[in-house]
N, C-alpha and C positions, 0 to 999 in steps of 0.2 A: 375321829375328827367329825365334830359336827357339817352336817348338810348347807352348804350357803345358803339357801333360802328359811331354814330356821334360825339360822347366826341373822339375818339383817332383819329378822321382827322380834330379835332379844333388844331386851332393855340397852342401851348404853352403859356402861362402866362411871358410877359416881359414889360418892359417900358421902349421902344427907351429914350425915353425923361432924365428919371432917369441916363441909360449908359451913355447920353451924358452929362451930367450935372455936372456928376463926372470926367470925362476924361476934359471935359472945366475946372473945376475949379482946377483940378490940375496944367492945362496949367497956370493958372492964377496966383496961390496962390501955387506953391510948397510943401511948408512945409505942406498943408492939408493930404498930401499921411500919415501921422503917424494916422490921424484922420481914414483917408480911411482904410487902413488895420488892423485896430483894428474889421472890420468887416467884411471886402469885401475880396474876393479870386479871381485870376481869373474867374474859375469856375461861378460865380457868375453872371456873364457878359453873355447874351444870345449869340449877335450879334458877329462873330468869327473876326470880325476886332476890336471891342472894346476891345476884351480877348485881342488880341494881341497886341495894343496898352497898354492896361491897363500893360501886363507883361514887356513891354518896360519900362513905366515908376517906376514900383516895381524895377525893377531891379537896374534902375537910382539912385532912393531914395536909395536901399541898400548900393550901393555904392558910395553915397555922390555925385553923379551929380546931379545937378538941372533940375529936366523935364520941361523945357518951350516949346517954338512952335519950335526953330529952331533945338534945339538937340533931343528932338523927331522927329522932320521930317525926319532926317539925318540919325535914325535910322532907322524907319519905313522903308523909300523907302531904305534903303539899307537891309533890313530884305524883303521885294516885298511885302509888306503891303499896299502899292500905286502902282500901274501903274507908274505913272510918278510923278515929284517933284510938278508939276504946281496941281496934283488933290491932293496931301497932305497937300497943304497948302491952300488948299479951303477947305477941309474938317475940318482941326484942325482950323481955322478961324472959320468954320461956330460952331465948340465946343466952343470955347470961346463965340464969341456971345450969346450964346444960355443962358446963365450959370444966373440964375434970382439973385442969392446971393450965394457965398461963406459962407459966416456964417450959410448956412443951410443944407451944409451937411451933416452933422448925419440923415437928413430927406431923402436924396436921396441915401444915404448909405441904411436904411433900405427899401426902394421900394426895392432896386437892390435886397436885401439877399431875403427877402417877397418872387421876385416872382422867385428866383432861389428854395426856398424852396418848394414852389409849382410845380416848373417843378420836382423837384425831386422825390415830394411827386405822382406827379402825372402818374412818369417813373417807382414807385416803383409799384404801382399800377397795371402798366398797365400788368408790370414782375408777380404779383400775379395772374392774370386772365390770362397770357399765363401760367403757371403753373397748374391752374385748369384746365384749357382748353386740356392740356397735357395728359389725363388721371389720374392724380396721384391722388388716392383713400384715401390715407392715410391724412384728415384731421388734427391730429397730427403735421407733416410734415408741410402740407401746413401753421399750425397755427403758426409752427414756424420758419418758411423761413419768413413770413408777419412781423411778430414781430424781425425779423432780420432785416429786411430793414429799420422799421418806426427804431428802434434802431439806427439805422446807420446815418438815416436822421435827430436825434436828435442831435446826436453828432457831426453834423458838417461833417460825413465821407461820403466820394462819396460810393454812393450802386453799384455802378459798380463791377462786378466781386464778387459777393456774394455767398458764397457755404454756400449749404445747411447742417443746427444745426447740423445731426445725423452724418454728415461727420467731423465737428468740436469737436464734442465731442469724436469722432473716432481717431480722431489725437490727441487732448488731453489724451483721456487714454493710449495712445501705446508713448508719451510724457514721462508720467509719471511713467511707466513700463520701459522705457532704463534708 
């Protein structure tokens, strides 16, 4: 079992490869985005130019524009997503190439969610052990902050900004008491 302190200066869990596969094949195949977001969130996306790209084209698809190369470009560098127009049309070039089969999506859908679940799983983690590390004595407590997060991770919900059970159930009763 690796050492905690060399597990929290490893990389995060992602696959460049998966991000780009999906962002290609949307270029490609449009209509895959309904395929895409039946799993994928931005969130999902390690790489902060992929999230941004990726919310480009969610957006697109919401509102009935086609995400191909030129109106994503268009957006992107007008959003400062690129430097210049010459590096976003090398880059979304090199997505589309990259792209092995559209029909297998739902397989590069689930890398992408996998290891976003894993960063998650592994930021909740890391929030549990600065929590002990904290002093806080109260086991109790701690079991149920931990059992808040994995909760949160199961449901899909960002563990960001989580308060602690005893404060929840503190608002709940003075809820129920107005």
């Amino acid at each position: 079992m690796p050492e905690t302190g060399s597990y929290q200066n490893s990389e995060m869990p992602y696959s460049i490869e998966a991000e780009q596969t999906i962002l290609g094949a949307i270029l490609i195949e449009p209509d895959v985005m309904s395929v895409v977001l039946e799993t994928v969130k931005e969130e999902c996306f390690y790489v902060q130019q992929h999230k941004a790209l990726f919310t480009i084209m969610s957006n697109m698809f919401t509102s009935g524009e086609k995400a191909d190369a030129i109106t994503v470009l268009n957006a992107a560098v007008g959003a400062g997503i690129f430097e210049t127009p010459q590096e976003g049309r090398s880059y979304l070039a090199s997505l589309v190439n990259l792209v092995p089969s559209v029909s297998n999506i739902e397989s590069y859908c689930k890398i992408v969610v996998n290891k976003y679940y894993l960063r998650t799983l592994s930021e909740a983690a890391r929030s549990i052990l600065t929590d002990i590390a904290s002093g806080e004595t109260d086991a109790q407590l701690l079991l149920d902050a931990a059992e808040q997060r994995i909760y949160s991770i199961r449901q899909g919900r960002d563990v960001s900004g989580l308060v602690p059970i005893s404060q929840i159930v503190g608002d709940t009763y003075n809820n129920i008491g107005d």
